[in-house]
C-alpha positions as a Markdown table, in Angstrom:
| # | Residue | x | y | z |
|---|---|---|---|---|
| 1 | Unk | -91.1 | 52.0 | -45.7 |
| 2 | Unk | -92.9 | 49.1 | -46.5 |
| 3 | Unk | -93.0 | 48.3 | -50.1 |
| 4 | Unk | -96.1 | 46.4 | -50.4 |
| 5 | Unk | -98.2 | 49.6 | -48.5 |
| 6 | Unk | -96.0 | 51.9 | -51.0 |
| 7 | Unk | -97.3 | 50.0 | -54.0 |
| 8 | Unk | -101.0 | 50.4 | -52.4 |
| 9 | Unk | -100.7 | 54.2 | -52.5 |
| 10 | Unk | -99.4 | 54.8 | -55.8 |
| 11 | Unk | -102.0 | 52.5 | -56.8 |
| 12 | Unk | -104.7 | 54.1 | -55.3 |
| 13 | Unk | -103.6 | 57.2 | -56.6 |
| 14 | Unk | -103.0 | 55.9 | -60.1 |
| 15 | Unk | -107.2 | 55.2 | -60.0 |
| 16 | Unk | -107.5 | 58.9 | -58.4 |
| 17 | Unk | -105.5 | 60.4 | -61.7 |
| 18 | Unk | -107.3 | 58.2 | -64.3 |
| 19 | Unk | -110.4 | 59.0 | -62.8 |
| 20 | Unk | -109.8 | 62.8 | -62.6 |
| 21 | Unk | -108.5 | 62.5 | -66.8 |
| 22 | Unk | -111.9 | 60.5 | -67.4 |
| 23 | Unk | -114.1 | 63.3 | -65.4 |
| 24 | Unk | -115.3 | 60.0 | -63.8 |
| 25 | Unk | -117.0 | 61.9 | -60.7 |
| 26 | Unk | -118.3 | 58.5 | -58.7 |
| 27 | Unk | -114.7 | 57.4 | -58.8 |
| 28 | Unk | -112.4 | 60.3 | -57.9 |
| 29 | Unk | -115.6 | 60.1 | -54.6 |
| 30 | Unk | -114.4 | 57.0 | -54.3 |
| 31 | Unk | -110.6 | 57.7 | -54.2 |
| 32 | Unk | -111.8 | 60.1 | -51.0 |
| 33 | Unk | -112.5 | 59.9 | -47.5 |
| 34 | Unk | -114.6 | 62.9 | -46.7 |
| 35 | Unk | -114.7 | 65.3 | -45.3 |
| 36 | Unk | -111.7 | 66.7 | -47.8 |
| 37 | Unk | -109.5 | 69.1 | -46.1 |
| 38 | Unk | -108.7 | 71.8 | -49.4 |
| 39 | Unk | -105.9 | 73.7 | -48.9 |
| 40 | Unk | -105.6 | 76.9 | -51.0 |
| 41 | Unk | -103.6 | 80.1 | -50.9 |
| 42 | Unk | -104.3 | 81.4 | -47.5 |
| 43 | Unk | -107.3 | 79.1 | -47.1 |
| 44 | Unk | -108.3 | 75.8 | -45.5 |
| 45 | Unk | -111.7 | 74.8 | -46.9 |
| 46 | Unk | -113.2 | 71.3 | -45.2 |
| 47 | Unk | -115.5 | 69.8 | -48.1 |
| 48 | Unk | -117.9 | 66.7 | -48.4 |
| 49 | Unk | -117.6 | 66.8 | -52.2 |
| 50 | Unk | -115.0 | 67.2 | -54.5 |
| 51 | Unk | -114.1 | 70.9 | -54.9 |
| 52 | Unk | -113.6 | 70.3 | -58.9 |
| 53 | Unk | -115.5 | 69.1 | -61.4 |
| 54 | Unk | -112.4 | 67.8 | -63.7 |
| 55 | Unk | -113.7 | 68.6 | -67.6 |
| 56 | Unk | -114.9 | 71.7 | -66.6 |
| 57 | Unk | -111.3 | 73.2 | -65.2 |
| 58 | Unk | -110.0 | 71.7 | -68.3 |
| 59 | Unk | -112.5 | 73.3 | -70.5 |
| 60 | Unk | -111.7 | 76.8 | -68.6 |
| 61 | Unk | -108.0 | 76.6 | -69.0 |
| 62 | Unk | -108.3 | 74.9 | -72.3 |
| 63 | Unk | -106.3 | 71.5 | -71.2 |
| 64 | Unk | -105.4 | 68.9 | -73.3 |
| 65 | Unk | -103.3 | 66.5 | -71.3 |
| 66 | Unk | -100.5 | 66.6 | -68.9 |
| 67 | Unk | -97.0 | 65.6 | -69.0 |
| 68 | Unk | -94.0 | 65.3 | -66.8 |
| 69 | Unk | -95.8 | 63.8 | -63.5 |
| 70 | Unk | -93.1 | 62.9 | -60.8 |
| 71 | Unk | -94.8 | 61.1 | -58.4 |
| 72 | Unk | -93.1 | 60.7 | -54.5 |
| 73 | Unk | -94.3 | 58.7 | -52.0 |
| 74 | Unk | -93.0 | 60.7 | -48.7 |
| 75 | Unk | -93.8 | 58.7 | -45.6 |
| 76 | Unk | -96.2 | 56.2 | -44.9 |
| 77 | Unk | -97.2 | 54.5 | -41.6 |
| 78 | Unk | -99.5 | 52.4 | -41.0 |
| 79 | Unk | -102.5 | 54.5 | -40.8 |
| 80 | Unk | -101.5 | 57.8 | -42.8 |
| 81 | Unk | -99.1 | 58.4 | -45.7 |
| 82 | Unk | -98.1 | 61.7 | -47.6 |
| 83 | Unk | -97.2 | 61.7 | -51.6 |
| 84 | Unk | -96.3 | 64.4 | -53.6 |
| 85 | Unk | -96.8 | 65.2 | -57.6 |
| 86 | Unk | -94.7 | 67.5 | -58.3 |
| 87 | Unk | -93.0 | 68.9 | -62.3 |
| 88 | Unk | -96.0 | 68.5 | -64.1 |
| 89 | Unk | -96.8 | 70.3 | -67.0 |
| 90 | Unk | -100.6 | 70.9 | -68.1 |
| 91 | Unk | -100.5 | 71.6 | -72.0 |
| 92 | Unk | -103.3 | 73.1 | -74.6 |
| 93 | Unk | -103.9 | 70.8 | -77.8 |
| 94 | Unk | -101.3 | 72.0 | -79.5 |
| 95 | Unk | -98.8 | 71.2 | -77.2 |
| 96 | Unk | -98.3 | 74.8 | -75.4 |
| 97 | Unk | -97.5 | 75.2 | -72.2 |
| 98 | Unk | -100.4 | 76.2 | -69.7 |
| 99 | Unk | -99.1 | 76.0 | -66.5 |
| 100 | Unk | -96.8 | 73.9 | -63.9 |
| 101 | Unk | -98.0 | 72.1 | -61.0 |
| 102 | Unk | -97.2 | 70.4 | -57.9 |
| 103 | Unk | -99.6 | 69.0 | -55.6 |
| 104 | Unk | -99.8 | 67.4 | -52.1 |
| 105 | Unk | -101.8 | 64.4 | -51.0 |
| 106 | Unk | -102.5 | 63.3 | -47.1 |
| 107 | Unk | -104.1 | 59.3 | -47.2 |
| 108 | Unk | -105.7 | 57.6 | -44.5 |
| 109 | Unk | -105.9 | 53.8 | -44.6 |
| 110 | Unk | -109.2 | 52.6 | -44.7 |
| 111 | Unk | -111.4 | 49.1 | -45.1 |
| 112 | Unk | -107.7 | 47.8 | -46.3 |
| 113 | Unk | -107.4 | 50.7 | -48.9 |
| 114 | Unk | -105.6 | 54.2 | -49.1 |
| 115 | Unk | -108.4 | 57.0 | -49.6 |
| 116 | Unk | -107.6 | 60.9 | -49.7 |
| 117 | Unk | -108.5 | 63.1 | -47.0 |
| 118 | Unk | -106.3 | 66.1 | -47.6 |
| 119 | Unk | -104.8 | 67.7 | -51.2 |
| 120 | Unk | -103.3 | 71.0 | -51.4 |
| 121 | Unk | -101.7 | 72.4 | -54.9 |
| 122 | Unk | -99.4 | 75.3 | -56.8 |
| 123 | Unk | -99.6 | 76.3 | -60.0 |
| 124 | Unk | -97.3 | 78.2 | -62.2 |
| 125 | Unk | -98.4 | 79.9 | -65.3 |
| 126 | Unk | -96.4 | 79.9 | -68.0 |
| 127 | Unk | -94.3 | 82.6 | -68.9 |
| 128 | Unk | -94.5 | 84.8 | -72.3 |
């Protein structure tokens, strides 16, 4: 794997994640080449916009911030590269546990860049 293209991705998807904790809309567009393949539970959804709006999840789950991020960078070739998030823990304010996650992101190289094109994700609630 070649460590400079490596670096490139995590990179690009450092700016995807401090977009998404900003609610910065224009940049997390940025961070994507559409259209977006979603996949859900049972369902492929193809999207020209970004399925989420990031404050208002937050707001409806009543997130605070998010700990615990491992971040893997599967494969990458030259023109398409897979990294995984996986062990992170969304908390309330207080510190609580809302839920796990683990998420899955497909990048395609473009203009010299690495831009999203496919995310897919599980959740855990918490327990009790």
């Amino acid at each position: 794997m070649d460590s400079s293209e490596r670096a490139k991705l995590l990179s690009a998807y450092q700016r995807y994640l401090n977009a998404f904790n900003a609610n910065d809309i224009d940049v997390i567009n940025s961070c994507v080449k559409f259209p977006l393949a979603y996949i859900g539970d049972g369902e492929v959804k193809i999207l020209d916009y970004f399925p989420i709006t990031p404050a208002e999840m937050k707001a409806a789950k009543g997130w605070g911030r998010s700990e615990g991020f491992e971040v893997d960078v599967v494969a990458i070739s030259a023109t398409k590269a897979h990294l995984v998030m996986r062990n992170t823990r969304r908390l309330r304010n207080d510190g609580s546990l809302i839920e796990e996650a683990t998420g899955f992101y497909a990048y395609t190289k473009h203009d010299d860049d690495w831009k999203m094109f496919a995310i897919s994700d599980i959740t855990f609630p918490a327990q009790g």
